[in-house]
N, C-alpha and C positions, 0 to 999 in steps of 0.2 A: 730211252734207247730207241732209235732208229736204224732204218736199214737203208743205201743207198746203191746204187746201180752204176756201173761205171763200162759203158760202151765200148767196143773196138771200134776201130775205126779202118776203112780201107782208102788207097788214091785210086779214082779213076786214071787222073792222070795224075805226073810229077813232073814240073819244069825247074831249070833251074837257070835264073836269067843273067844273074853278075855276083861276082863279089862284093862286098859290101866294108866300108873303112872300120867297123868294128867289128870284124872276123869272122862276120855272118855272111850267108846268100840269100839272094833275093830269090822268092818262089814263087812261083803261079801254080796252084794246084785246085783239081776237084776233088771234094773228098767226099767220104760217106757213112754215115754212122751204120753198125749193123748188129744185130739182135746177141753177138757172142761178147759176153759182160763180166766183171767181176762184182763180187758182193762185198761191200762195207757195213757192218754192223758198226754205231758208233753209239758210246755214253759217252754224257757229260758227267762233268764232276768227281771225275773220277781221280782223284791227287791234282798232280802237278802236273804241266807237260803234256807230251802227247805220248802214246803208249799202243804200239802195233803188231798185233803177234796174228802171224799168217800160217798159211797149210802149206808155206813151199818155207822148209826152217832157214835157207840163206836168203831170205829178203833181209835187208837191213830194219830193224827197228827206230832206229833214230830219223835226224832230220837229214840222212842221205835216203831217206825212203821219202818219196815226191808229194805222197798225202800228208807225211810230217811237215814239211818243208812249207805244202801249200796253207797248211795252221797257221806257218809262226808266221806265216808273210801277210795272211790274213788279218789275222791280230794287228801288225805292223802298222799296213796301209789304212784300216779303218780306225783303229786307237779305240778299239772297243777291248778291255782288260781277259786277259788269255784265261781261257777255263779247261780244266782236267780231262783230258780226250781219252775211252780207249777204246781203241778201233782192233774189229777182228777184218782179218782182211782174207776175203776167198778167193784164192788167183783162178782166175779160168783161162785170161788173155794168156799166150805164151810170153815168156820173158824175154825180150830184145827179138821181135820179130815183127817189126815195122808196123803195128795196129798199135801202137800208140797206150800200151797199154798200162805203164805207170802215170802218162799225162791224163788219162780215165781217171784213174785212182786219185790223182790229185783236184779233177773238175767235180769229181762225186760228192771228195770234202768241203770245195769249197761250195759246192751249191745247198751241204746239208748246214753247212755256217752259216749262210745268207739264212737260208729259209727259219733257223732254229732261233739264230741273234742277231739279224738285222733284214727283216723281208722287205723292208721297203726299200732297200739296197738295191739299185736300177740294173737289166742285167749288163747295159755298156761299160758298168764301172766295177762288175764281177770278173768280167771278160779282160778290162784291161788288168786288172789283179793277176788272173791268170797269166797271163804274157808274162808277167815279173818269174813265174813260175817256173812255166816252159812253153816255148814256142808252138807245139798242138795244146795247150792247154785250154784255150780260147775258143778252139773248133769244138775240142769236146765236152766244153761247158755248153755250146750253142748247139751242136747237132744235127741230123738232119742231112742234105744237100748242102755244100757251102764253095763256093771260089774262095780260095784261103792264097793270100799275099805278101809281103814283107818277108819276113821271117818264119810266115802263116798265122801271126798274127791279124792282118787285116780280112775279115771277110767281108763276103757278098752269098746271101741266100740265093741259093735258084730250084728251080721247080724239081721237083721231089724225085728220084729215079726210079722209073717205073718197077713196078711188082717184081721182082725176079725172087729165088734163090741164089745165095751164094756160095759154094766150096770153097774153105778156105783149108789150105795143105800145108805146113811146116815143116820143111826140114830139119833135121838132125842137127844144126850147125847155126851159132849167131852170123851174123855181118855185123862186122864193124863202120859205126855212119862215117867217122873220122877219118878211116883209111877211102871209104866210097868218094865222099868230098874231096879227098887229096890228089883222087885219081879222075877227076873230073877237071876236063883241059875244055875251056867253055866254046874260045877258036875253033875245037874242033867235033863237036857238036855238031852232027851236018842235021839229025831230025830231031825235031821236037812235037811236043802233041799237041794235035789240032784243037787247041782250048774252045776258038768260036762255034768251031764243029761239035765238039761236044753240047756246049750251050744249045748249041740248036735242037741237037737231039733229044737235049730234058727237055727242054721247052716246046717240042711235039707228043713229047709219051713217045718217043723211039728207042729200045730197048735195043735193037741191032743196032741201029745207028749210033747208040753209045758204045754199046761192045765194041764194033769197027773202031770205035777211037779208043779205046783201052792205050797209056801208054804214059813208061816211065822209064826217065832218062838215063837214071843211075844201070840199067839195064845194059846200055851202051857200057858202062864202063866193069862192070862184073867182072873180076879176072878168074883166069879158066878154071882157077877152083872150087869155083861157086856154081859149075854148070848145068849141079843139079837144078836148080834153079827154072833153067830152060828145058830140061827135062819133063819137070812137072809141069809146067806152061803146055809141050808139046802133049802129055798122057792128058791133062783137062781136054784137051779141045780134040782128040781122037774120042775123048769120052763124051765129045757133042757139045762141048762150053761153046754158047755165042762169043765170046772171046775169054781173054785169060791175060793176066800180067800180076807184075811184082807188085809188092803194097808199100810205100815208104823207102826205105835204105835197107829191104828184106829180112829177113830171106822168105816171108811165105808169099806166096803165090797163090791168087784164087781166080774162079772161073764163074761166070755170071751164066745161069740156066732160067727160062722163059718158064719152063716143068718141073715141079718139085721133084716128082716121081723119079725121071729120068737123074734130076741132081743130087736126090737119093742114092740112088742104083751107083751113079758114076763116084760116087765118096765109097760107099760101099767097094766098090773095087778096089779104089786107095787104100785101103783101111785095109785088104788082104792082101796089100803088097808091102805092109808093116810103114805104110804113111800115117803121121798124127794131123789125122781132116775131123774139119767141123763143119757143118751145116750151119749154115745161119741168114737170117731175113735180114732186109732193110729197115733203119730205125727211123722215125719222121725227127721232127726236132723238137729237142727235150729246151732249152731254156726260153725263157718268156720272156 
């Protein structure tokens, strides 16, 4: 029996550059692993199959649950013979709120596969396994700082985001990615986020200078029923966030503080105005 970790994840930024002939968009994004995680407990040999019973009872247990799915594809790709899995799965990520939080659950499994039955398994060719998975898969096997491209498959590490605390706040309500993508007209897109600017700002240790560039496109297209959204953007940054934005295709929202204390205090405020906020640190990068 092991135990494995499964990271959120937030965008610094989210670009979205073209459509793509197999039904995808191409992405340029910064992302960033951070300390709020789910827990997989996993045995082997346990029967047949894979076997997932969770603390939230509508998760799917089968292979529409993304840690199942990342099994059989693992098995699949490597042709190492499929062994009896049963995984206890501890949700903490909220569910469909753009931290990436079954793509976690699926990088957990397959990183506890590599390490358990194949360690010398490179991590470029964990990483492309992932991708077969899902498109953050690959980020949150690698972790860390990453420019994520293609589909967010392709990364590029870059230097670490300086010390902060993060608030991250959840609204009451999913976003649909399907309908965000539908309503994204790329012609008319007039801002997008200043990606080299950002770079530059990791690559000094500028914590403002990243904040200042906080920025995600899907934001542009949010229709006005989602406006909680900009609501909570506005109550972080009265509450002193060196900046604030959406994370993914939303709905949470989180705000980057330089003082825990303070990013304490301003959650704490959240929290008595019946918001579900987390606190949570920057992760370094978890694959080797």
């Amino acid at each position: 029996m092991a135990e494995a970790l499964a990271y959120a994840k937030i965008n610094l930024t989210l670009d979205i550059l073209r459509r793509r002939e197999d039904g995808y968009h191409d992405m340029r994004m910064v992302m960033q692993s951070v300390s709020l995680c789910d827990r997989l407990t996993i045995r082997t040999g346990a029967g047949c199959g894979v076997r997932i019973d969770s603390n939230l009872s509508y998760l799917p247990e089968d292979r529409s649950n993304i840690a199942a799915k990342a099994a059989e594809i693992f098995f699949a790709e490597t042709g190492i013979s499929p062994v009896g899995l049963a995984v206890e799965l501890e949700k903490h990520i909220p569910v469909c709120a753009g931290m990436a939080g079954g793509s976690s659950d699926g990088a957990a499994m397959l990183r506890f596969l590599r390490d358990t039955l194949s360690p010398a398994l490179e991590q470029e060719e964990l990483e492309r396994i992932g991708a077969l998975v899902g498109s953050d898969v690959p980020f949150c096997l690698r972790g860390g700082t990453a420019l994520a491209e293609g589909r967010g498959e392709v990364l590029t590490d870059l230097p670490p985001l300086p010390e902060c605390t993060i608030v991250l706040c959840k609204p009451d309500f999913p976003i649909s990615t399907p309908e965000l993508f539908a309503a994204v007209r790329l012609r008319r897109l007039r801002c997008h986020p200043d990606t080299a600017g950002m770079r530059e700002a990791l690559e000094a240790g500028d914590l403002i200078g990243v904040a200042r560039r906080l920025y995600n496109v899907f934001e542009d297209v949010l229709p006005r029923k989602y406006r909680r959204v900009f609501e909570l953007k506005r109550a972080l940054l009265d509450l002193d966030a060196l900046g604030a934005s959406m994370t993914g295709s939303g709905p949470t929202v989180f705000g980057l503080y330089a003082d825990h204390q303070r990013a304490a205090e301003a959650a704490e405020a959240l929290r008595e105005r019946g918001e579900l906020v987390f606190l949570s640190q920057t992760v370094g990068r978890i694959g080797n």
